[in-house]
C-alpha positions as CSV (number, residue, x, y, z in Angstrom):
1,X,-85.2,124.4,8.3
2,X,-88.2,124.8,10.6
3,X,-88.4,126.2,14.3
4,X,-86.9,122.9,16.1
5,X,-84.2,122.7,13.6
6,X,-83.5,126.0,13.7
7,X,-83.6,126.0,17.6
8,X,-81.4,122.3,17.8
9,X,-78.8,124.2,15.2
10,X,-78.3,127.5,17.5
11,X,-78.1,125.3,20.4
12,X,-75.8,123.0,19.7
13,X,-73.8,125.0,17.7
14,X,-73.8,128.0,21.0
15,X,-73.6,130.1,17.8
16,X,-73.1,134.0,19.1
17,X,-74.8,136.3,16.1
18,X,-76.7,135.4,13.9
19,X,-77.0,137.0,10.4
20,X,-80.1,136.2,8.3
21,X,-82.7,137.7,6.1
22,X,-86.4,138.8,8.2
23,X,-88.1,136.6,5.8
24,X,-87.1,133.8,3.2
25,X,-89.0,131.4,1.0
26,X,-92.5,132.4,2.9
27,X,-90.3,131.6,6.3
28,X,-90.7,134.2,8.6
29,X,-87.1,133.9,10.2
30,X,-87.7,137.0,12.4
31,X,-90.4,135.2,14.0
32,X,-88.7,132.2,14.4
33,X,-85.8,133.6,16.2
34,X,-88.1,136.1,18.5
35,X,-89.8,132.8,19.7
36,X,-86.9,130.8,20.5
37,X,-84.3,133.6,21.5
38,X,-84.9,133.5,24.8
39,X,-84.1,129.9,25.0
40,X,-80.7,130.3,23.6
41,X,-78.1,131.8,26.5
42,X,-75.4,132.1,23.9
43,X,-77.1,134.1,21.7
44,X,-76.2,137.9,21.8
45,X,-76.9,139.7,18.8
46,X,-79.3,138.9,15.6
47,X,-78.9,140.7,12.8
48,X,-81.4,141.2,10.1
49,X,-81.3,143.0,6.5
50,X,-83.6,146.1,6.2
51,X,-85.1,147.7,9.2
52,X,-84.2,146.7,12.2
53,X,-87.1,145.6,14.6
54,X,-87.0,145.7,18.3
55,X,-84.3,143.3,19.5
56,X,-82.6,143.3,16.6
57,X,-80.0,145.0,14.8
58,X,-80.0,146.4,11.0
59,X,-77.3,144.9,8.8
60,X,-77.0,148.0,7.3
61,X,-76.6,150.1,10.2
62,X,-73.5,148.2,11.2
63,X,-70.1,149.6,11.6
64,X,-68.7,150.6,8.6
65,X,-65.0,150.6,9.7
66,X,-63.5,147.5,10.3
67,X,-62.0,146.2,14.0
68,X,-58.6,145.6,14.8
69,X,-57.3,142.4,13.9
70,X,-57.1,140.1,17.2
71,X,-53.3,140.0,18.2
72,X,-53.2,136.6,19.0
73,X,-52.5,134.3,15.9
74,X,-54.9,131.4,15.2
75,X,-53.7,127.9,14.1
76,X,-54.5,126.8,10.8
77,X,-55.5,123.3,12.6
78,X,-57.9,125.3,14.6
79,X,-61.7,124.7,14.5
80,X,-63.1,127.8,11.7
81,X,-66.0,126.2,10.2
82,X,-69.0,123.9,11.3
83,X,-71.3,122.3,8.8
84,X,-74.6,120.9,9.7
85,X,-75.5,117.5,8.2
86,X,-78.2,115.0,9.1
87,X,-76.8,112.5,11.8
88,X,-77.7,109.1,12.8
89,X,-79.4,110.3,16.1
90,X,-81.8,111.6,14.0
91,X,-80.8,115.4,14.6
92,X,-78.9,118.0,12.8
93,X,-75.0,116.7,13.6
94,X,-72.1,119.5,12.5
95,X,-68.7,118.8,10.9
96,X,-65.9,120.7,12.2
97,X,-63.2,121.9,9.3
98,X,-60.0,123.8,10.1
99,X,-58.2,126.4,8.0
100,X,-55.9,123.9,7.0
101,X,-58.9,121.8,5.4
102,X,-60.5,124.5,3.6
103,X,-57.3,125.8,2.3
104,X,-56.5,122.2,0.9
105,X,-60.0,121.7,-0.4
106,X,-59.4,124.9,-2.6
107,X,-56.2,124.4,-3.5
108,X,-57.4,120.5,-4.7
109,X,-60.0,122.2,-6.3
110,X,-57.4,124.9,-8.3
111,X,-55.0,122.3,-9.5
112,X,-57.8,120.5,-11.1
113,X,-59.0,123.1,-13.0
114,X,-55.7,123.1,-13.8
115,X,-54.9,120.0,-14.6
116,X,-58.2,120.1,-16.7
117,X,-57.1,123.4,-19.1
118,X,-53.6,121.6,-19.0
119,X,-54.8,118.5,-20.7
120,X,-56.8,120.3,-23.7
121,X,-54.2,119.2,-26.3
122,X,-55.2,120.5,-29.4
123,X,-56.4,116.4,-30.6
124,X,-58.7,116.8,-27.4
125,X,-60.2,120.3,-28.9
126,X,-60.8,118.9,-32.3
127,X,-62.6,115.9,-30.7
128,X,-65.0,118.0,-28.4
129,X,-65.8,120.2,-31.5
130,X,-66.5,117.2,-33.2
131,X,-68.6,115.2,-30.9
132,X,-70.7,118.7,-29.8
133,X,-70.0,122.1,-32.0
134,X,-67.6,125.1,-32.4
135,X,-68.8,126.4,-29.3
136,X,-65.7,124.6,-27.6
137,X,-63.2,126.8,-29.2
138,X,-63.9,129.0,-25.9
139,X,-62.8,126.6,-23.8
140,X,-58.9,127.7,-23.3
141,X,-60.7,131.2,-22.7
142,X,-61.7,131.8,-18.9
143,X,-64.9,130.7,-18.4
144,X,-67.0,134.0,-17.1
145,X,-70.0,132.2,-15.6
146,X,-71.3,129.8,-13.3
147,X,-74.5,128.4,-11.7
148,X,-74.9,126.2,-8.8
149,X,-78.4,126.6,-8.0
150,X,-78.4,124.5,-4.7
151,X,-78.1,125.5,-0.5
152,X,-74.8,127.2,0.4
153,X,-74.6,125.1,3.2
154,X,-74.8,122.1,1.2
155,X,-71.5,120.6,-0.5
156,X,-72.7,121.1,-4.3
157,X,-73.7,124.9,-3.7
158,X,-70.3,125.7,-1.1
159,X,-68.5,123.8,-3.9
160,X,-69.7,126.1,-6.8
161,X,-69.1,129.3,-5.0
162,X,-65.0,128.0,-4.5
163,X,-65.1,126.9,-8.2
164,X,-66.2,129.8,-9.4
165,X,-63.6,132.2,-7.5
166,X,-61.4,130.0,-8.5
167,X,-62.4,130.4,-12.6
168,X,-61.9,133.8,-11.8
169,X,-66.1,133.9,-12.8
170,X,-69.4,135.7,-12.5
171,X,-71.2,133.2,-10.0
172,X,-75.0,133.3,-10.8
173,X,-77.7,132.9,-7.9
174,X,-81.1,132.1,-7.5
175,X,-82.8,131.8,-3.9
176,X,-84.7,128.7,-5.4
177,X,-83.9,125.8,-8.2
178,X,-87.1,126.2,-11.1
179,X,-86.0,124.8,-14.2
180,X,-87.8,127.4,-16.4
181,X,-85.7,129.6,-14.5
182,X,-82.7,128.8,-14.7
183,X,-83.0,127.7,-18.3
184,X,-84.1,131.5,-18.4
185,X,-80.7,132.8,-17.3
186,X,-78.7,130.1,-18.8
187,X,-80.1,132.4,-21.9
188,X,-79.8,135.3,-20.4
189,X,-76.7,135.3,-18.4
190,X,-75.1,133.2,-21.0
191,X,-74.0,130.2,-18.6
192,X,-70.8,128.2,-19.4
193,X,-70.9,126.3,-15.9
194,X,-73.8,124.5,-14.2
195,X,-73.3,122.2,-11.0
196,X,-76.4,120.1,-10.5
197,X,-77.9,117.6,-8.3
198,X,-79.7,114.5,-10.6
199,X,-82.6,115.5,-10.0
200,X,-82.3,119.3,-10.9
201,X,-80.6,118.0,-14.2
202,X,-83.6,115.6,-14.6
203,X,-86.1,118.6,-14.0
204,X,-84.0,121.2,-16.7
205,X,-84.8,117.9,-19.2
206,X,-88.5,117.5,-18.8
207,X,-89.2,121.0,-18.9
208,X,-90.9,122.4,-22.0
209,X,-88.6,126.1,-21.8
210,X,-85.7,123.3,-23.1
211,X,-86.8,123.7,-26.7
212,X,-87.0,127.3,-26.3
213,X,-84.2,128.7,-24.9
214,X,-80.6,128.9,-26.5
215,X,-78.3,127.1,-24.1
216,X,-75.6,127.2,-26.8
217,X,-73.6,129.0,-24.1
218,X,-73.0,125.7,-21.9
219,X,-69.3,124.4,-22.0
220,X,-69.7,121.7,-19.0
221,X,-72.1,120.7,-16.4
222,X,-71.3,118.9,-13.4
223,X,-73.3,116.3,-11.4
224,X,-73.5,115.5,-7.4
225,X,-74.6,114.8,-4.4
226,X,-77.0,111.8,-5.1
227,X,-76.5,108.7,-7.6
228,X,-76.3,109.8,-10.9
229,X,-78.2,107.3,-13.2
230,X,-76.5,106.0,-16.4
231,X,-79.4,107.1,-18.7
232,X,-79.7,110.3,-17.2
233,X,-76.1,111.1,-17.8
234,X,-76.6,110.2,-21.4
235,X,-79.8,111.9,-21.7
236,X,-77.9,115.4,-20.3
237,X,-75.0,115.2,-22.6
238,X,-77.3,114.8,-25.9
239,X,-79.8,117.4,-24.9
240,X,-77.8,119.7,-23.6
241,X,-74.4,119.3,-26.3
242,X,-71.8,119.7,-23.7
243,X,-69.8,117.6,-21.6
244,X,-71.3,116.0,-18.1
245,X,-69.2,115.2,-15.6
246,X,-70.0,113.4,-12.5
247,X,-68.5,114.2,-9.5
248,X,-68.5,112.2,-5.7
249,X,-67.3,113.9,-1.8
250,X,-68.5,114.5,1.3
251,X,-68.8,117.4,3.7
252,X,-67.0,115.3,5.7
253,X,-63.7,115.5,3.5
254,X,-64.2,119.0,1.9
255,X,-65.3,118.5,-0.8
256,X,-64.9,116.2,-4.1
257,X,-63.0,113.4,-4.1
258,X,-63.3,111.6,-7.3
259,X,-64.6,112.7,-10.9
260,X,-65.3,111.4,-14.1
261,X,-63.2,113.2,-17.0
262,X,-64.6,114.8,-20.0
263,X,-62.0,112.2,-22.1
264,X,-62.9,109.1,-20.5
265,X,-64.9,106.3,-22.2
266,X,-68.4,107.0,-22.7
267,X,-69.2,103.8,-20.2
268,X,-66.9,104.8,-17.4
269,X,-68.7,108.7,-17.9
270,X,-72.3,107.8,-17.5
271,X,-71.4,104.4,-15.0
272,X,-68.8,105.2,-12.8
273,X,-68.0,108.2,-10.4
274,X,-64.8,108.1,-12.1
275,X,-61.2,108.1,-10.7
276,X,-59.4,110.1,-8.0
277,X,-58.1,113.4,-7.5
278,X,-54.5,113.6,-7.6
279,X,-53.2,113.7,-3.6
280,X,-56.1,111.7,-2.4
281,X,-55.7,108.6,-1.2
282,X,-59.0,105.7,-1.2
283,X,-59.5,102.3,-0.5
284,X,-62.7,99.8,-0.4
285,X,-62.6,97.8,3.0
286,X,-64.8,95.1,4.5
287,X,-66.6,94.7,7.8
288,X,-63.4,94.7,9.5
289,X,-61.8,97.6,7.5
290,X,-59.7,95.3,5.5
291,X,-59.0,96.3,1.9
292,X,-60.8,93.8,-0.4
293,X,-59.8,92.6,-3.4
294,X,-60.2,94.9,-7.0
295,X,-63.3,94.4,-8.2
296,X,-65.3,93.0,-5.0
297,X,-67.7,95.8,-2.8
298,X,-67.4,96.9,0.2
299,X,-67.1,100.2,2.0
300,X,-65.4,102.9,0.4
301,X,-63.0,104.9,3.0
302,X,-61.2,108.4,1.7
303,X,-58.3,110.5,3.1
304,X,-57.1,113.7,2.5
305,X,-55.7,117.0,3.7
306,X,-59.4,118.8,3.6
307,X,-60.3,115.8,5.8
308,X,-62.7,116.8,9.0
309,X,-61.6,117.5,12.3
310,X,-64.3,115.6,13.3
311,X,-68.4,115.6,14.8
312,X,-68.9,118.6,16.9
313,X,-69.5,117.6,20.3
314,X,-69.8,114.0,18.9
315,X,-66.9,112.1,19.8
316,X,-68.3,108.7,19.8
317,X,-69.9,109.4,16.0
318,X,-66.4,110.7,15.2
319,X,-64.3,107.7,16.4
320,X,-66.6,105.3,14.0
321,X,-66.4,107.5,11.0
322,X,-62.8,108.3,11.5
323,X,-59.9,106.0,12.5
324,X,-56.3,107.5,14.1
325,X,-54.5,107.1,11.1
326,X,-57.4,109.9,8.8
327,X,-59.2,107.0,7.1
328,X,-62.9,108.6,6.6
329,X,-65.6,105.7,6.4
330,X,-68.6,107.0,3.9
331,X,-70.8,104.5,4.5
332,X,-71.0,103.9,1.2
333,X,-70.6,100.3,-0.9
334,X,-68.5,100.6,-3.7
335,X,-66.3,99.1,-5.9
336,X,-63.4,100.1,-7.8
337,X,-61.9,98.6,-11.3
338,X,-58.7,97.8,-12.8
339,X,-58.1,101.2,-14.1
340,X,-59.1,103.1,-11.4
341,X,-62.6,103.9,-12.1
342,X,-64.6,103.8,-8.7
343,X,-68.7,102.6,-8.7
344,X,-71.2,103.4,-5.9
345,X,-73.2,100.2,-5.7
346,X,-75.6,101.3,-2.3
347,X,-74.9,102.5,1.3
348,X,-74.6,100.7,4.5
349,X,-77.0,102.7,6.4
350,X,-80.9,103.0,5.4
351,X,-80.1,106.9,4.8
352,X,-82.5,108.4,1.9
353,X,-81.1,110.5,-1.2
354,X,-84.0,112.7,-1.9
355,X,-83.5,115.8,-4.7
356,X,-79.6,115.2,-3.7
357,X,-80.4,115.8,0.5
358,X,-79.5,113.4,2.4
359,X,-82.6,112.1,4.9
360,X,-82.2,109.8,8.1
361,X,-85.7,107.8,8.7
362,X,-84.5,108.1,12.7
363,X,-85.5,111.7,12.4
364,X,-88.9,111.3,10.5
365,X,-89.6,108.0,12.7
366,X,-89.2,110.2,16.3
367,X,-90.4,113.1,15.4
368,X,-94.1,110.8,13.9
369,X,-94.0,109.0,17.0
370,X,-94.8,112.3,19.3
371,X,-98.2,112.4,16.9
372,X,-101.5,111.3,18.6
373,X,-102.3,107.6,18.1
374,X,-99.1,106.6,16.1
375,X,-97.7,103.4,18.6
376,X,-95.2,102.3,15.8
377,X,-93.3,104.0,12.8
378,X,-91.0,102.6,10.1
379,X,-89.5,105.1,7.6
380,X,-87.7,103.5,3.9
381,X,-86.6,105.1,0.9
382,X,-88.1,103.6,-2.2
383,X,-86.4,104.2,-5.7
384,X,-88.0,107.2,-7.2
385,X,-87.2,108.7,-11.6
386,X,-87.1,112.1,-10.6
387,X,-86.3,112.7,-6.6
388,X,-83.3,109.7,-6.8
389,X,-85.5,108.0,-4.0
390,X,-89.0,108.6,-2.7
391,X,-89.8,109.0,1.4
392,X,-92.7,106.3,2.5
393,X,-93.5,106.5,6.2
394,X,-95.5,103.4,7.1
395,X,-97.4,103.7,10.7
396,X,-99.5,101.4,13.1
397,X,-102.1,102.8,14.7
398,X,-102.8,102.2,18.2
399,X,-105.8,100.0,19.2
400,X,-108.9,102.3,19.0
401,X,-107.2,105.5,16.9
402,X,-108.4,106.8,13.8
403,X,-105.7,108.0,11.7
404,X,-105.5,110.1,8.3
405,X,-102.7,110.8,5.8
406,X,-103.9,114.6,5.6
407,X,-103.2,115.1,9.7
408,X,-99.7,113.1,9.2
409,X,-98.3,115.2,7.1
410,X,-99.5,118.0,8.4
411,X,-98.0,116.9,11.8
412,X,-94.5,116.7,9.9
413,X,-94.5,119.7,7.5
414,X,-94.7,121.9,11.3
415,X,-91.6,120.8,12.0
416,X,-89.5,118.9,9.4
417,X,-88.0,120.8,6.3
418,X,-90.0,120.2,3.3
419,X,-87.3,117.3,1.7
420,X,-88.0,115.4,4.8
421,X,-91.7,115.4,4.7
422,X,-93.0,111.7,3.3
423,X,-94.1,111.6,-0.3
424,X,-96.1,108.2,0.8
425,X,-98.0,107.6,3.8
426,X,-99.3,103.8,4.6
427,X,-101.2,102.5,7.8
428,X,-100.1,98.8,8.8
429,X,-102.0,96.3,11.7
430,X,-98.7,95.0,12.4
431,X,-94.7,94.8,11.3
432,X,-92.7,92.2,10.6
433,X,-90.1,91.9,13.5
434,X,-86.5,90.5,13.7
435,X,-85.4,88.3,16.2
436,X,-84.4,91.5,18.5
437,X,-87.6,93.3,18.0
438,X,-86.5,95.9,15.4
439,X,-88.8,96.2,12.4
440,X,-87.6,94.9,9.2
441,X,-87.6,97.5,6.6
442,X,-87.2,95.2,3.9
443,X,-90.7,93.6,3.7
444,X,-92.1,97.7,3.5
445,X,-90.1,98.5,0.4
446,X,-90.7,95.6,-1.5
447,X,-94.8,96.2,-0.5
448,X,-93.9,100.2,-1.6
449,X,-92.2,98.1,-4.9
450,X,-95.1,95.8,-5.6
451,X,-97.6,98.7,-5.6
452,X,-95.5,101.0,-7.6
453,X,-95.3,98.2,-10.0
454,X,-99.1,97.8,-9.8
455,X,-99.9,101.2,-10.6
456,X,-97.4,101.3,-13.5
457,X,-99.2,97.9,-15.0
458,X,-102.4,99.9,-14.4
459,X,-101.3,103.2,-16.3
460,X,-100.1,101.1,-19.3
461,X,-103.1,101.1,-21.9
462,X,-103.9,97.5,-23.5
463,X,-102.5,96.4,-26.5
């Protein structure tokens, strides 16, 4: 995050103490919070690591012997935990769990592991030995570690740290994803577990340390957080001889939801997002949030116990993502087959999957608008091989201004975390309107398609 997220996040949230390192990836958080402390009324203590500087106190000064435990109890159905997630409105909007929720999402997460050790007859060893090596006659052994190099605030990197206590297992972490480096450790630390966004995976396979490290040590890696494309899926499992399973949730409902199975066909593995977890309950509803038939798309809807409490201080964004009866409404098109298996097909809203973070053009569009000499922005994701999708910012000038790509993204990279920065910047003299004045986004990616296209044409020698 940068300073206006930052600021918007400690707001909003009326957060009391906050805990943080003085510096992180080139950020300098002290100097973030001195400049914006004084506009936060809730805010009493911040605590950094290391020496403490004026206004601050020192992590490990702190109070070594621990408080009395309040007397009152607290209800499990009580707000415990707030996630931030991108929101429509363009802003930072936080998902409020409960004990209850958390508990559920772990226990959900325990009886699959479970369920998955449970189901390794001794046909199914013999066939993973077969289809990879002998390195699968550890698998009834507890795996002893895991990697899930993304955010601990994001589902995939919260997820890995519950799986791994969980495993009963060494969780491995690195402040930032590099594939030589965690191909290094995978080495090193001898990895049995990754959890990976599609791009990170996609990254780990283009990188020349793949032929020289020994990853021998891999029993499964697990994919998230973005579509997972077929050939990418395929790619993994060769390269990497182990099992890939991909995986769909939400912050929204704690966690996964669905997964593919190391013993399902190799089409539903690489196509599908696979079937649900046991106790979960899904359906795929139309405009009006009636099931459709098996088969046909429409939105996919998922309840559970580890189901949000709902949008902090959002009640409106809550009752359309939420109905009384704990339906949560993804926003996402899907379809679901005879047998179960489930299929993400698009999503409903013009959100962008970028590197497995989700991106709302709202954001991007109001915060290019406060830029000198912008009158109009229009903000699309374009398909992308190694991000999942690619950011394209298309701007009209206003009469007389003088505009440059350089200054853009200059303008955005101040304030916008890096993901959300456009990877393509395009001046228009006008946009293509529908009847109710909003700008059609459709015309832009097919002009972001048709040049992409050109410039592949171009990079292809003759014949």
């Amino acid at each position: 995050y940068r300073q206006t997220e930052f600021q918007h996040i400690l707001e909003d949230s009326e957060a009391k103490v906050v805990i943080a390192e003085p510096t992180y990836l080139g950020n300098d958080i002290q100097g973030i919070l001195e400049a914006i402390r004084s506009e936060l009324p809730d805010l009493k203590h911040v605590v950094l690591r290391g020496k403490a500087a004026p206004g601050f106190l020192s992590y490990e000064e702190l109070p070594v012997d621990p408080a009395p435990l309040p007397s009152d109890s607290i209800s499990e159905d009580a707000l415990a935990h707030l996630v931030y997630t991108s929101g429509t409105t363009g802003k930072p909007k936080a998902v409020m769990h409960s004990s209850r929720s958390q508990l559920s999402a772990i226990a959900t997460s325990e009886e699959r592991v479970r369920e998955t050790m449970h189901n390794m007859s001794l046909g199914r060893l013999i066939k993973m030995i077969w289809d990879y090596d002998t390195r699968f006659l550890k698998w009834g052994r507890k795996q002893k570690s895991y990697m899930s190099p993304s955010p601990m605030h994001a589902l995939l990197g919260y997820s890995g740290l519950l799986f791994a206590l969980l495993l009963g297992s060494r969780l491995v972490i690195i402040d930032r994803f590099h594939p030589s480096k965690v191909l290094e450790l995978i080495e090193k630390e001898q990895l049995n577990t990754l959890a990976l966004a599609p791009t990170q995976v996609a990254a780990l396979l283009n990188s020349p340390e793949l032929a020289r490290r020994d990853i021998s040590s891999l029993l499964n890696i697990g994919m998230g957080a973005a579509p997972c494309p077929p050939d990418l899926v395929r790619r993994a499992r060769k390269a990497f001889g182990c099992p890939v399973v991909i995986g769909f949730g939400a912050t929204e409902t704690g966690g996964g939801n669905m997964v593919t199975d190391t013993f399902d066909p190799e089409k539903m593995q690489a196509e599908t997002i696979g079937r649900l977890y046991k106790g979960m309950d899904a359906k795929i509803v139309d405009e009006d949030r009636r099931e459709v038939p098996t088969g046909e798309v429409g939105e996919l809807a998922v309840r559970n116990p580890a189901t949000m409490l709902g949008y902090w201080k959002a009640p409106e964004t809550t009752a359309q993502a939420l109905d009384d009866e704990g339906w949560y409404y993804t926003g996402d098109l899907a379809t679901i087959d005879e047998e179960g298996y489930y299929r993400i097909v698009g999503r409903k809203k013009d959100m962008i999957i970028r590197g497995g973070q989700n991106i709302y053009p709202a954001e991007i569009e109001a915060h290019l608008v406060t830029m000198v000499g912008v009158q109009d922005v229009s903000v699309v994701g374009v398909p992308d091989e190694m991000q999942g999708e690619a950011v394209w910012a298309f701007i009209k000038p206003k009469d007389g201004a003088t505009l440059n790509v350089p200054d853009v993204l200059a303008h955005c990279r101040r304030d916008l975390a890096p993901y959300k920065v456009p990877g393509q910047v395009r001046f228009v003299e006008e946009f293509e309107l529908t009847p109710t004045n909003k700008i059609k986004k459709g015309p832009l990616q097919e002009m972001a398609m048709k040049e992409l296209g050109q410039a592949m044409a171009q990079a292809v020698p003759a014949s």
